[in-house]
C-alpha positions as CSV (number, residue, x, y, z in Angstrom):
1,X,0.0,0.0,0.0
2,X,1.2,3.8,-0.7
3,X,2.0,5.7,2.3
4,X,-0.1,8.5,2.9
5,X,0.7,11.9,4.9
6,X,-2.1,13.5,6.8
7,X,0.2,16.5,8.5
8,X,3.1,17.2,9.4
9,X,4.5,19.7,12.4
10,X,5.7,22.1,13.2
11,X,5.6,24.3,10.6
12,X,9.0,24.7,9.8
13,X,12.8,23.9,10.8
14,X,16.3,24.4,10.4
15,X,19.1,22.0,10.3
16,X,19.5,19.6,13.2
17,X,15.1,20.5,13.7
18,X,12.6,17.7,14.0
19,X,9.5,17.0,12.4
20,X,6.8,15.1,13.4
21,X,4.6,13.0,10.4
22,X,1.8,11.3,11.1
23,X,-0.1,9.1,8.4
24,X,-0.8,5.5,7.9
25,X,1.3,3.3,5.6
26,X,4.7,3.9,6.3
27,X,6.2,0.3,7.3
28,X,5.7,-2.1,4.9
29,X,8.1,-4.8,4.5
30,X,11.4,-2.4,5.0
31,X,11.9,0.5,7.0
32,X,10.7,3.3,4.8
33,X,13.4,5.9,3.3
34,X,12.6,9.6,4.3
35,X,14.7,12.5,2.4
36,X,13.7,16.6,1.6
37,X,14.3,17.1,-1.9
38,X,17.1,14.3,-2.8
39,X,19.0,14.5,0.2
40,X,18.1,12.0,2.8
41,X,17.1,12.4,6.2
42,X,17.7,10.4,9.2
43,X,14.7,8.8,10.8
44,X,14.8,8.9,14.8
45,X,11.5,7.2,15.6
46,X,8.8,5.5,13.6
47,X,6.1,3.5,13.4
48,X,3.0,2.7,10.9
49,X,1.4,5.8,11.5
50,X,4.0,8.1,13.0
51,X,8.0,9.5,12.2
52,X,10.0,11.6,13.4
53,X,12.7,13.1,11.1
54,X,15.8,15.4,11.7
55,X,16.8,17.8,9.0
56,X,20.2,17.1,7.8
57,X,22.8,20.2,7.3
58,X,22.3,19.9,3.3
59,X,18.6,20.3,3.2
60,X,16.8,23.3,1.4
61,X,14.4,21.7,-0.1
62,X,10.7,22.0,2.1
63,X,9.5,18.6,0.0
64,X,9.3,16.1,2.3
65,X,9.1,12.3,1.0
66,X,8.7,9.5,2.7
67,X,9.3,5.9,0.2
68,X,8.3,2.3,1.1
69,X,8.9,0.7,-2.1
70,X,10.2,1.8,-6.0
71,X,6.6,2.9,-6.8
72,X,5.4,3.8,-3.4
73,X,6.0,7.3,-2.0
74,X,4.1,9.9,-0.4
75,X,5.5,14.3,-0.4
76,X,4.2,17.1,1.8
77,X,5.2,20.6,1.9
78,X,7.2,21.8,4.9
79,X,9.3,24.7,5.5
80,X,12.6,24.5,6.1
81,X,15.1,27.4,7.3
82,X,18.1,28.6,4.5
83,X,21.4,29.3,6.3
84,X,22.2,32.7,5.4
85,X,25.7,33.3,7.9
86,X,27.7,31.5,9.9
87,X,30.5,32.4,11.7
88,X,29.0,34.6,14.7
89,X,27.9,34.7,18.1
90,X,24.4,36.2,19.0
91,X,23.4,36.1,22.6
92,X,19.4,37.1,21.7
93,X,17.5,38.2,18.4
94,X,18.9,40.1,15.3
95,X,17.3,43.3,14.7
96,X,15.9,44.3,10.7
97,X,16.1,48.0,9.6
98,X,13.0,48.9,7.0
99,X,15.0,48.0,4.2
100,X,15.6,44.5,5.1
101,X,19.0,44.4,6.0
102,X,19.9,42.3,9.4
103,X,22.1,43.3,12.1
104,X,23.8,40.5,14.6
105,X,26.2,40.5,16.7
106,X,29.9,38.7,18.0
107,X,29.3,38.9,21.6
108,X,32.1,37.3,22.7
109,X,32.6,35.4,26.5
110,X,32.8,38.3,29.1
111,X,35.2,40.7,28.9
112,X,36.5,39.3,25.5
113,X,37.1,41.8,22.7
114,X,36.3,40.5,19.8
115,X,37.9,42.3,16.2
116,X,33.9,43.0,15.2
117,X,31.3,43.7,17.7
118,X,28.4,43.7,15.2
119,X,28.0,42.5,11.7
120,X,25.5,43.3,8.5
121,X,23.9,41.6,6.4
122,X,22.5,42.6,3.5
123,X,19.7,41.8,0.8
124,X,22.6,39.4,-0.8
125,X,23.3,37.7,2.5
126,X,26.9,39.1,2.5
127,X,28.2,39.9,6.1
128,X,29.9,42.9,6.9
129,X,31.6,43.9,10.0
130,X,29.7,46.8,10.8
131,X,30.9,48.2,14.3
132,X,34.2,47.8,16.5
133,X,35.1,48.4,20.0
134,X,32.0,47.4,21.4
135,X,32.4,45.2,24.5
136,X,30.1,42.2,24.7
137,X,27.4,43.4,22.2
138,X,24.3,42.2,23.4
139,X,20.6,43.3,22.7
140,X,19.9,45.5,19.3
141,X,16.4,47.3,18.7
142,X,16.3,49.8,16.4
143,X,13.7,53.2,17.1
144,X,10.5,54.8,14.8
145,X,13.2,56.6,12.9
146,X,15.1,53.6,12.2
147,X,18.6,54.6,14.8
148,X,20.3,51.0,15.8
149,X,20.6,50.9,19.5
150,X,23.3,48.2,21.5
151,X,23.5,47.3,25.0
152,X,26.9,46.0,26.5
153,X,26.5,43.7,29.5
154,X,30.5,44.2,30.1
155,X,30.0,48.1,30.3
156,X,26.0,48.8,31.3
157,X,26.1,51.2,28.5
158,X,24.0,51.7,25.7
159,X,24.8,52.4,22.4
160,X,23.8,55.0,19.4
161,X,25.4,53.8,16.4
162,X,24.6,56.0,13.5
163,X,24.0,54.5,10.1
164,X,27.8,54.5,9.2
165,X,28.8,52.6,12.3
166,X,29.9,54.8,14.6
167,X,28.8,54.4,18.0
168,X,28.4,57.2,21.0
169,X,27.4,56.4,24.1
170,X,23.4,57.0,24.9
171,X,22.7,56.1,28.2
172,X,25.1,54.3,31.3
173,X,24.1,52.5,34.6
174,X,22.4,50.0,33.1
175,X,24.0,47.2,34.8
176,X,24.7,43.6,33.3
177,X,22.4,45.5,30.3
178,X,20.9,43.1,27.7
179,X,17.5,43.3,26.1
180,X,16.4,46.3,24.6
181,X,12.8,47.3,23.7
182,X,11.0,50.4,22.4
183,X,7.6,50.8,23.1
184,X,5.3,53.2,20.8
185,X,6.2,56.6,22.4
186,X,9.9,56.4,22.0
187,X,11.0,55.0,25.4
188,X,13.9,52.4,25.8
189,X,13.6,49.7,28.3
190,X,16.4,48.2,29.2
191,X,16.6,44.7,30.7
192,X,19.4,44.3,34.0
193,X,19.8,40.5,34.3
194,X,20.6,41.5,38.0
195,X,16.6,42.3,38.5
196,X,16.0,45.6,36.9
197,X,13.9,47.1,33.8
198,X,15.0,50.1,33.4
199,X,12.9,52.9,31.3
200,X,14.8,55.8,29.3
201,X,12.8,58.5,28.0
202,X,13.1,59.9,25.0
203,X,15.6,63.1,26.7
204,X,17.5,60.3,28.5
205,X,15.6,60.1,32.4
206,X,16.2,57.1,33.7
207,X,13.3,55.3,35.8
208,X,13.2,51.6,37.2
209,X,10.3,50.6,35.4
210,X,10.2,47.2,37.3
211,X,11.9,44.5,39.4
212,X,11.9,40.6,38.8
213,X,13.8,37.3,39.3
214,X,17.4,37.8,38.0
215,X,18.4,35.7,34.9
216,X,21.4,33.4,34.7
217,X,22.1,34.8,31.0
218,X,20.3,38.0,29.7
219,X,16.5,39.6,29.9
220,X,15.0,39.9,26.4
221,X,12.2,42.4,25.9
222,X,9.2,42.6,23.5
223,X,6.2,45.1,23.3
224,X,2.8,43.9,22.0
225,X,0.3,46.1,20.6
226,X,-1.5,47.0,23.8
227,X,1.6,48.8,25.0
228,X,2.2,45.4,27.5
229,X,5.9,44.6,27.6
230,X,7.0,40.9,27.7
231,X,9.8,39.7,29.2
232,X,12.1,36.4,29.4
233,X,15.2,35.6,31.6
234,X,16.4,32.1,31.8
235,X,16.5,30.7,35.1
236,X,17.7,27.3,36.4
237,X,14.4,26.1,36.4
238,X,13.5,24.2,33.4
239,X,10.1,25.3,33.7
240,X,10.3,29.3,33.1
241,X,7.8,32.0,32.3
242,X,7.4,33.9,29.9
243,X,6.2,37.8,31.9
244,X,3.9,40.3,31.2
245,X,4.9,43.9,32.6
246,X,1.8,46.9,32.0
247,X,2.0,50.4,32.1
248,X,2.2,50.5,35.9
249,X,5.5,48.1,36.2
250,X,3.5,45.4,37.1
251,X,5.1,41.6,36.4
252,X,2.9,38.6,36.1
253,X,3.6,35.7,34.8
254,X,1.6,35.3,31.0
255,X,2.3,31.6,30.2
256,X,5.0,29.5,31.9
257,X,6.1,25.9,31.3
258,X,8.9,26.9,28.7
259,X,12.6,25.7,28.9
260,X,15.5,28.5,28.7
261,X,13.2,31.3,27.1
262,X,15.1,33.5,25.2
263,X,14.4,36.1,22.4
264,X,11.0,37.1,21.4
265,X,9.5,39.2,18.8
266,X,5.3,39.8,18.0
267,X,3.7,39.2,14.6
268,X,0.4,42.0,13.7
269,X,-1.4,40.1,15.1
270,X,0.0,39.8,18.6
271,X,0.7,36.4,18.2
272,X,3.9,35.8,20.5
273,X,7.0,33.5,19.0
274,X,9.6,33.2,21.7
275,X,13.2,31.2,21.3
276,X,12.7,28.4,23.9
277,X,11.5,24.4,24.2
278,X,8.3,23.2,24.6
279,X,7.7,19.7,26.4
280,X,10.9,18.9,25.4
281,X,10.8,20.2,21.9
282,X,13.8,22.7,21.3
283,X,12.9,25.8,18.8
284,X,10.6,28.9,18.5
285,X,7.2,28.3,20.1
286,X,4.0,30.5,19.0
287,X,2.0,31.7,21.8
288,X,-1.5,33.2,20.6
289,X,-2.9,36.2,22.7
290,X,-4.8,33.6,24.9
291,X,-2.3,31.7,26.2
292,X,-2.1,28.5,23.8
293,X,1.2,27.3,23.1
294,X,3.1,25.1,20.2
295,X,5.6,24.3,18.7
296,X,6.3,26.4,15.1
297,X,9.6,26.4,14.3
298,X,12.6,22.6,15.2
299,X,15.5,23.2,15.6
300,X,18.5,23.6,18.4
301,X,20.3,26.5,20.3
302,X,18.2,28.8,18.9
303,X,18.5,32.3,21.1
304,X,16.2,34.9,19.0
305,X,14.2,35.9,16.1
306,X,12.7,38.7,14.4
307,X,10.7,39.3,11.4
308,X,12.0,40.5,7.9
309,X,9.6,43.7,5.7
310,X,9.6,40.3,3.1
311,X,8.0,38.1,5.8
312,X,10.2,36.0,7.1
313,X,11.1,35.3,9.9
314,X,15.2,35.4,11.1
315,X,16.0,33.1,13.3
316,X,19.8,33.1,15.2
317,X,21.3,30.8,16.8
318,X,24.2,30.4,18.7
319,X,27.0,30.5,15.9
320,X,24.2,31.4,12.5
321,X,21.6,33.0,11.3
322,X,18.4,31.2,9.1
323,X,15.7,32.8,7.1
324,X,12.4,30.8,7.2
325,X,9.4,31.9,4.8
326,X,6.6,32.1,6.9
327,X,4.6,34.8,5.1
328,X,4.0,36.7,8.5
329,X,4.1,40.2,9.2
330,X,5.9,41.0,12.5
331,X,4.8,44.3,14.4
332,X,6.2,47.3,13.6
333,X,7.0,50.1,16.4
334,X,4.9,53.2,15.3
């Protein structure tokens, strides 16, 4: 009998990401041959009715095809991240100017200098060492105007780096500063791993905006379209929250049960995508504004995202970044 695919999830992956198929029909007298495209895929689990399947490093092809036989096959469509560089060391998400063009950075251990603090990368996916001299380059968020911002946790300064590359300093104090967020008025937050959210007006006042649990790594910040801010900082639990602060400095936890939550960014329709595991399951996980949780983008060491004006959605990991087409919008800061 012909092996049939009835879905497969999540929605997409990068390289070393797993994807769970579920059919009927897919061990018949061998154990079936799975591949994206031509290149073949290792097969982790299976059964008659259920695979799992890691992407191999070669794979850009989103065909998936699963054979049991020279005239039996079955394909689906699944997406499946294109690495774009290599070669770097992100600590939370990349940050996207209007025009498309991504900004990352070589963060280095503490106290390390590295020869280039942040790199681009433009609409031809060639990287450029864009600014030097920057200690521990952390969190990037650009303003309405379209200004690149950097945090150093070595320093607890933040950054203005104009559009050439050169950097003054904007704002010190900040602590072990990380994340970086601006909401719709033109305020910086600023996320202390010690405990702090710092808020920086617009003419540089400084207020604690609020207090929480301090992260082993780095606070990463995201507004939603209510004007809430959201907030992760890994923990050693392996059970952490993602937090909702609101205009009065409020936390409360929105939805917890994730492991190491890292970056997070907000598509238009405040759905929430946050680097992380779920059950077990390393990648990106969509939260929707009620709470439910899965699974959207496989794959490992993953420590941010954003969203491209072409909609897609960067994803960087440890040492590369990946573009995914998902055809979503993220949320733009007005």
């Amino acid at each position: 009998m012909r092996p049939e695919i009835a879905s497969i999830s999540p929605v997409a992956a990068i390289n070393g990401g797993e994807f769970q198929v579920r059919g009927e029909h897919f061990f018949q007298a061998d154990r079936p041959l799975v591949r994206f495209g031509k290149v073949s895929a290792p097969l982790i689990v299976g059964s008659d009715s259920y695979l799992m399947v890691r992407v191999p490093e070669d794979a850009t092809v989103g065909e998936l095809v699963v054979e049991t036989g020279e005239d039996a096959r079955a394909s689906y469509t699944c997406g499946i991240g294109i690495q774009i560089a290599d070669s770097l060391h992100p600590v939370t998400s990349p940050a996207v100017d209007a025009f498309g063009n991504l900004f990352t950075t070589f963060s280095g251990s503490r106290g390390q200098k590295t020869p280039v603090s942040i790199y681009r990368i433009d609409h031809s996916y060639e990287t450029k060492p864009f600014v030097s001299d920057l200690m521990n380059a952390t969190g990037l968020a650009f303003d309405a105007e379209g200004t690149l911002y950097a945090s150093s946790r070595f320093d607890g300064v933040v950054y203005k780096i104009s559009p050439t590359g050169n950097m003054t300093q904007w704002v010190e104090g900040m602590g072990v500063a990380t994340g970086l967020a601006f909401d719709d008025e033109g305020n910086l937050f600023v996320g202390d791993r010690s405990g702090t959210i710092f808020k920086i007006s617009p003419d540089r006042q400084i207020y604690v905006y609020a207090t929480m649990e301090q992260s082993v790594s780095a606070y990463h910040l995201a507004f939603n379209s209510q004007g809430d801010l959201f907030v992760t900082g890994p923990t050693t639990s392996s059970y952490d929250a993602v937090y909702r602060v609101d205009a009065h400095g409020d936390v409360n936890p929105f939805f917890r049960g994730l492991g190491r939550p890292q970056g997070l960014a907000f598509d238009e329709y405040d759905n929430l995508y946050v680097a992380g595991s779920l059950r077990g399951r390393k990648g990106i996980v969509k939260i929707d504004p009620s709470g439910n949780a899965e699974l959207f983008v496989s794959g490992p060491n993953i420590v941010g995202l954003a969203f491209s004006p072409t909609r897609a959605m960067i994803v960087a990991t440890t040492n590369a970044i990946y573009r995914v087409d998902v055809e979503i919008k993220g949320r733009l800061i007005r």
